[in-house]
KEFI-492916 format. One line per field, with one value per residue (C-alpha): residue number from 1; residue in three letters; x, y, z. Coordinates in steps of 0.02 Angstrom, whole numbers, plus 32768, in hexadecimal, padded with zeros to 4 digits. Layout:
// residues N
num <- [NUM ...]
residu <- [ALA ...]
px <- [X ...]
py <- [Y ...]
pz <- [Z ...]
END
This chain:
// residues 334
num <- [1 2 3 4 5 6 7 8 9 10 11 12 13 14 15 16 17 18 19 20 21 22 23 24 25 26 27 28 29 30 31 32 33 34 35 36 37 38 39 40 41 42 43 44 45 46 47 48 49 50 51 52 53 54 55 56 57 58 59 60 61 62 63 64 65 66 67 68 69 70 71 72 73 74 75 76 77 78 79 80 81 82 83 84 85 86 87 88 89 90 91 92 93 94 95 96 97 98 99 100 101 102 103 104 105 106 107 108 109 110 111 112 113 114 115 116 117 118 119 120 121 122 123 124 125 126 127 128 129 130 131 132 133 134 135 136 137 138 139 140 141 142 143 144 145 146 147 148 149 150 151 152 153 154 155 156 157 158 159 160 161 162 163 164 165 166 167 168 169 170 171 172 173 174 175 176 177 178 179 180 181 182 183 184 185 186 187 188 189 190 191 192 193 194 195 196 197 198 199 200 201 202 203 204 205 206 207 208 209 210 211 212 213 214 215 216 217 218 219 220 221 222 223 224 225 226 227 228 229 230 231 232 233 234 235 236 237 238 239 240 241 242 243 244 245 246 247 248 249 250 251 252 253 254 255 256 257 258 259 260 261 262 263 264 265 266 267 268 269 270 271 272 273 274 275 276 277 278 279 280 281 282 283 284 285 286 287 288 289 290 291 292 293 294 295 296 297 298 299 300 301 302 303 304 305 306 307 308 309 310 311 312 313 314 315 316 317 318 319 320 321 322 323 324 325 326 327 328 329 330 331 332 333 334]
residu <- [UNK UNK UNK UNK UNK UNK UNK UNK UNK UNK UNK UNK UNK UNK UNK UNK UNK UNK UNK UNK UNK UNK UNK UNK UNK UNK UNK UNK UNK UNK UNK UNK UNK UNK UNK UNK UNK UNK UNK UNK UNK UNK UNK UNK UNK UNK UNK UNK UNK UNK UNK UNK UNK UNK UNK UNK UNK UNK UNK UNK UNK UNK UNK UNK UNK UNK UNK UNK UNK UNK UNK UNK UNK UNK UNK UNK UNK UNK UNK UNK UNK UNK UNK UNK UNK UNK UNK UNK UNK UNK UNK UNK UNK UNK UNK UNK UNK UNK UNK UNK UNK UNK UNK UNK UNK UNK UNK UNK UNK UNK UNK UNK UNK UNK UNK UNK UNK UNK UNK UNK UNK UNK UNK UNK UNK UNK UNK UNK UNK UNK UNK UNK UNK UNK UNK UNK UNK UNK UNK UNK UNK UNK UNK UNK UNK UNK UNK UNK UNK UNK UNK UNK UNK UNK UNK UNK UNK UNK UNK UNK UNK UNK UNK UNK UNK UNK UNK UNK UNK UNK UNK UNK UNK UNK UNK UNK UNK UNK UNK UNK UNK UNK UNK UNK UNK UNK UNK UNK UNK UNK UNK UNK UNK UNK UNK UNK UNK UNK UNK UNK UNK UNK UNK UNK UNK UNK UNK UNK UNK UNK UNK UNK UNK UNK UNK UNK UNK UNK UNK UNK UNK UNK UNK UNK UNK UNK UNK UNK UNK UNK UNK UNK UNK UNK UNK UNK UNK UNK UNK UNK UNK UNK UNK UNK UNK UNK UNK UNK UNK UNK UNK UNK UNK UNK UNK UNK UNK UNK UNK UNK UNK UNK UNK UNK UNK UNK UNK UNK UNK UNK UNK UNK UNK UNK UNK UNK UNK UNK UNK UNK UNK UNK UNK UNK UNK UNK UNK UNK UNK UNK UNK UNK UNK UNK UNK UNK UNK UNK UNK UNK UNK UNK UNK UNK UNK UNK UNK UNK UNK UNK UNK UNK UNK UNK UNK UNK UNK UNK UNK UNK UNK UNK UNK UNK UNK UNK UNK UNK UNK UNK UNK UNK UNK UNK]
px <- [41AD 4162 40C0 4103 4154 40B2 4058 40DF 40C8 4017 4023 408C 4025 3FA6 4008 4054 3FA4 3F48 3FDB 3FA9 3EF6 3F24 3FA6 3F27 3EAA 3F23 3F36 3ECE 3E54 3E82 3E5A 3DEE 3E27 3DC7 3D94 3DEE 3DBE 3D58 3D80 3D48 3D2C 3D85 3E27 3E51 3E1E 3E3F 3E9D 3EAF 3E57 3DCA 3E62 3EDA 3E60 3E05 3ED1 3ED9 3E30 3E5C 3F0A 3EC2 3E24 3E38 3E74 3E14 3D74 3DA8 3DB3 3D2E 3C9C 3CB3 3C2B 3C4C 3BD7 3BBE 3C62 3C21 3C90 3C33 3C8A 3C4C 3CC6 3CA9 3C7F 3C18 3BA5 3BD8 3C29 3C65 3CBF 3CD1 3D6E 3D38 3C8F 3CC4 3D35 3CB4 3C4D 3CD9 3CF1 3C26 3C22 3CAE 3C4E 3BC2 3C23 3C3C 3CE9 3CA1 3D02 3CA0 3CAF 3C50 3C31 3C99 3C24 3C18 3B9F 3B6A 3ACF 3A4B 3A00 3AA5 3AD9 3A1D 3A2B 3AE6 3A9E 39F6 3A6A 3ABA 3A1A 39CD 3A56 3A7C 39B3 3983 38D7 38CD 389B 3820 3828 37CC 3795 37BE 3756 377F 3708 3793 37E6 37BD 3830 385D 38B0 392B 38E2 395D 396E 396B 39E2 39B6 3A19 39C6 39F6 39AA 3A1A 3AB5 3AA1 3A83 3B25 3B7B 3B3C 3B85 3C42 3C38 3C17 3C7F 3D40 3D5A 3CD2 3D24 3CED 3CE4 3C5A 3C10 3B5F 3B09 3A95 39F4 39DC 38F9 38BE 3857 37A0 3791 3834 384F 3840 378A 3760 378D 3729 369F 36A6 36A9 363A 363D 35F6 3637 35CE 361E 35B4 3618 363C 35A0 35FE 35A9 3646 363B 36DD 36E3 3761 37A5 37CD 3762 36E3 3677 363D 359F 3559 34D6 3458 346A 3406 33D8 3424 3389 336D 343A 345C 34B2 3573 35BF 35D7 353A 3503 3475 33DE 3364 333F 32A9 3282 31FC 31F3 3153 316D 3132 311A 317D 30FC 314A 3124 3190 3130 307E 2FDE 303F 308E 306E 3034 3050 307E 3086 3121 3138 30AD 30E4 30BC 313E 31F1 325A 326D 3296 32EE 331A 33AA 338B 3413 33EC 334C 32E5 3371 33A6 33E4 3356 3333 32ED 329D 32E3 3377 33B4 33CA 3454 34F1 3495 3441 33A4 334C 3304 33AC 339F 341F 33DA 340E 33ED 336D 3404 347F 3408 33CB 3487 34BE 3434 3457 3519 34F7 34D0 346A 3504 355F 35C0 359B 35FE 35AD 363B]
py <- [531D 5395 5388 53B9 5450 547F 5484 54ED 556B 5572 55B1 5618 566C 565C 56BF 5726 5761 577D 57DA 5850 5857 588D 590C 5957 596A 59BC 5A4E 5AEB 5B1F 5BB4 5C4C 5CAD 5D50 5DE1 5DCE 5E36 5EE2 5F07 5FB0 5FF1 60BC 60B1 6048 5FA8 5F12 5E93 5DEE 5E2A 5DC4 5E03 5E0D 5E77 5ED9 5F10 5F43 5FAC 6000 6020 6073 60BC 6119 6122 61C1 620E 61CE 622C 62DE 6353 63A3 644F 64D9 657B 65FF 66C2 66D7 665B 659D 64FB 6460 63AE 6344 6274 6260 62CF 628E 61CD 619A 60E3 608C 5FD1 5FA8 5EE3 5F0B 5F4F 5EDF 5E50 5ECD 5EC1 5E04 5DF4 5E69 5E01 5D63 5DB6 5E29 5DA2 5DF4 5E87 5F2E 5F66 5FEA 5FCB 603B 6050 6009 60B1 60F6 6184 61E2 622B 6273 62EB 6313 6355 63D5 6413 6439 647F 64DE 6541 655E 65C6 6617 6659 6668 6716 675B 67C2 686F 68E8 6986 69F9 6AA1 6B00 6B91 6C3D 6CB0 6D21 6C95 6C07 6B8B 6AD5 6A56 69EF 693E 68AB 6803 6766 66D9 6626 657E 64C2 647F 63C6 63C5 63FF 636A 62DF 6335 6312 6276 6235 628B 6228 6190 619C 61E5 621A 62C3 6349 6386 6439 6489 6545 6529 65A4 6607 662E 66E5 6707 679F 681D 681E 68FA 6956 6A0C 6A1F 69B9 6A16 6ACE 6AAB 6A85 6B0C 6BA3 6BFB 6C00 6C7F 6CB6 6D05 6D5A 6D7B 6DF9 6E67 6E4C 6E1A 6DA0 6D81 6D3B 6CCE 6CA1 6C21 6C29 6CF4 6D6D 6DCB 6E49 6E60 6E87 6ECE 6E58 6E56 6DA4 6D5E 6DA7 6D6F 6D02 6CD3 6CAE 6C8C 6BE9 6BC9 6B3D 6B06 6B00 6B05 6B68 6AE7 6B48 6BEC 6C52 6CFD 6D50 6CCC 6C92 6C97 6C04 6C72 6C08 6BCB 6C2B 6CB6 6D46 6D25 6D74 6D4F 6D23 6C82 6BDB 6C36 6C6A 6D05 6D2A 6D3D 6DFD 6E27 6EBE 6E5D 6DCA 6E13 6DAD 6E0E 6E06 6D5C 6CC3 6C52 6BBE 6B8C 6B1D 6AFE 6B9F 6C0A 6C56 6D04 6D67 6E15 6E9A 6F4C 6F5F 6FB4 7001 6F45 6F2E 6F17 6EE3 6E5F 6E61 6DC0 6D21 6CBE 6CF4 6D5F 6E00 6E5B 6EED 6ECC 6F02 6EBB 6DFD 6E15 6E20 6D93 6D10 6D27 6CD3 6C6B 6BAC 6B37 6AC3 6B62 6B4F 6BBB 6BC6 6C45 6C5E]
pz <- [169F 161D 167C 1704 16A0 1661 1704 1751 16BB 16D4 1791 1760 16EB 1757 17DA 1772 172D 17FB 180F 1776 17A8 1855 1810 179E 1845 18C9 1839 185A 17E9 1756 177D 1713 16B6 1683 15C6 154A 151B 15CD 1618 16B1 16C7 1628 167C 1629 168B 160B 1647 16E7 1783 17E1 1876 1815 17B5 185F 188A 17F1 17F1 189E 1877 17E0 1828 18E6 18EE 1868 18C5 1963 191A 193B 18D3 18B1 187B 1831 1816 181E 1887 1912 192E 1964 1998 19C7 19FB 19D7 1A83 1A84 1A09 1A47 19B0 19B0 1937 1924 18AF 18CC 188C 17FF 17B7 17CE 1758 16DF 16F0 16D3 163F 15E6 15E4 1599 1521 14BB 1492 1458 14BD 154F 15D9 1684 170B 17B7 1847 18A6 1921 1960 19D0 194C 19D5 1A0A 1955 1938 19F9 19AB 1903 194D 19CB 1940 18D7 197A 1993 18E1 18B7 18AD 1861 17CB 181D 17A8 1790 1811 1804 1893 18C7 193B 1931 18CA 1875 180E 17EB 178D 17E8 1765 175E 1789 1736 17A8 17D4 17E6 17CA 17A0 1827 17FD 176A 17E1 185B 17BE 176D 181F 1827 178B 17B6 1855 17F6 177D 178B 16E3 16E3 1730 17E2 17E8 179F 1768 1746 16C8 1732 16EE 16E2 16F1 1698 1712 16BD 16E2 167B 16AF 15FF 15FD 16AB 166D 15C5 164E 16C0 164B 16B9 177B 1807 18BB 1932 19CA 1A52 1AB8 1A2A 19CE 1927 18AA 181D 178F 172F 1684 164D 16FE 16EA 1754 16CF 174C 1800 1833 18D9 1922 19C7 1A2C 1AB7 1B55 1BE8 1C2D 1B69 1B2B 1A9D 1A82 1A76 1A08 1950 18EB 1834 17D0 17CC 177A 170F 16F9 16B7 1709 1798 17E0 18B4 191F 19AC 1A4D 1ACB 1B4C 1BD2 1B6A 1AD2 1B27 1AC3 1A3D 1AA0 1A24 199B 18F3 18AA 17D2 1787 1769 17D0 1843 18E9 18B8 18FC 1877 17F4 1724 1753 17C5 17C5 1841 18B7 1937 1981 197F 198F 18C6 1889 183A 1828 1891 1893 1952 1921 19B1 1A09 1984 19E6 1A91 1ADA 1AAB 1A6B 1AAE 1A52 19A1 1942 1918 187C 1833 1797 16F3 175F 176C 16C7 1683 16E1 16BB 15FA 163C 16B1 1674 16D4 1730 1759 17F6 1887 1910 19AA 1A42]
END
């Protein structure tokens, strides 16, 4: 009888125990949590699943995520809207970052990155967009010539933005919801390289000549200083018209007689300085090609035309002018 007992205890134990083992297999697996101290985007992860931390990223940053870029600068607004720039955001992604970054944090705090995404390629045309449209050139001063008025132009200072370091600081609000999203950029402001105050230092002399009045003035420090009455170029010999400078100075010129038809036997050759067959006179101020301002013992062509292009002058009037006149001197003949 008591082996009997003991045999029935023993399948029963036996049963008792497959019925364990079998309990202990039809249980699901544990799930694993999110190590303490993780944070994603600076929201705490920690003990959550990857399931319910995807939920709360989600309900934490979705929204954020979908507002739009804003750009602020000299009066003008830029927007780009998430679409726009194909931003995509994967809460599922990111918590499996946080789960990762737990088992290798050792238990040591740690903040990981959302998993977002967005087109480089778009962000870089919206910044480059507002770079052209706020770039402007520094402008110099110009000196602007009549032939009774000289004037400065003000110089301007420039405008320009960096528009590579625009797009990266896009980039990282997209990615990350805690920057803010509108932004004023500091606009770089590019010094012109000619001041009116550099350019007026520099033109402390200029000349007009005015062909239908025959009037040669002279400025200093942009004021008129004295007129004087000049001959200019015949009809079938003009004089020419446009802005010029004094090239060259000589007292006493030497003439390299023109090879041409008007010139006679003298054509090609040269004539002495001073010597009473050489029509420039006392002195020569070169202008542009062969055409200068000199002197000359013609006086009665003074206020006609009379030479083959030259300026005529009377020889105290040319003599008083070379002594003012610098080589670089604008010249401007209407």
């Amino acid at each position: 009888m008591s082996l009997l007992r003991s045999l029935i205890g023993c399948c029963l134990a036996l049963a008792l125990a497959l019925f364990a083992v079998r309990a202990v297999a039809q249980q699901p697996p544990a799930v694993e949590r999110i190590a303490s101290g993780v944070t994603s985007a600076g929201q705490d992860v920690s003990g959550l699943t990857v399931a319910e931390a995807a939920q709360t990223l989600r309900g934490t940053f979705g929204e954020r995520l979908r507002r739009s870029i804003t750009v602020r600068a000299s009066g003008l607004t830029w927007r780009l809207t998430p679409r726009r720039a194909q931003v995509r955001f994967d809460a599922l992604a990111s918590a499996e970052r946080a789960l990762d970054a737990g088992r290798t944090a050792q238990g040591s705090p740690v903040d990981v990155p959302l998993a977002v995404r967005y087109s480089n390629a778009r962000v870089e045309r919206f910044a480059g967009r507002i770079d052209r449209r706020l770039r402007r050139s520094p402008r110099d001063a110009r000196l602007s010539l009549s032939v009774t008025r000289v004037r400065v132009s003000h110089s301007r200072r420039g405008r320009d933005l960096d528009g590579r370091r625009l797009a990266r600081e896009i980039g990282r609000a997209l990615r990350d919801p805690r920057l803010g999203r509108v932004f004023e950029p500091r606009l770089l402001r590019p010094r012109p390289k000619v001041t009116a105050g550099k350019l007026r230092r520099r033109a402390t002399t200029v000349i007009t000549i005015q062909q239908a009045t025959f009037t040669l003035r002279l400025f200093k420090n942009l004021k008129l200083v004295r007129r004087y009455k000049v001959a200019v170029g015949q009809r079938g010999y003009p004089t020419p018209r446009g802005r010029f400078a004094i090239q060259s100075k000589q007292t006493n010129p030497v003439w390299s007689v023109p090879n041409s038809p008007w010139a006679g036997e003298l054509a090609g050759t040269t004539v002495a300085g001073g010597s009473a067959s050489n029509p420039l006179k006392a002195r020569w101020m070169g202008i542009v090609g062969g055409v200068g301002i000199h002197g000359t013992d013609q006086a009665a062509s003074i206020g006609t035309r009379a030479s083959h292009g030259c300026i005529r002058m009377h020889v105290p009037d040319v003599v008083q002018l070379f002594g003012r006149v610098p080589i670089g001197t604008p010249v401007l003949i209407a």
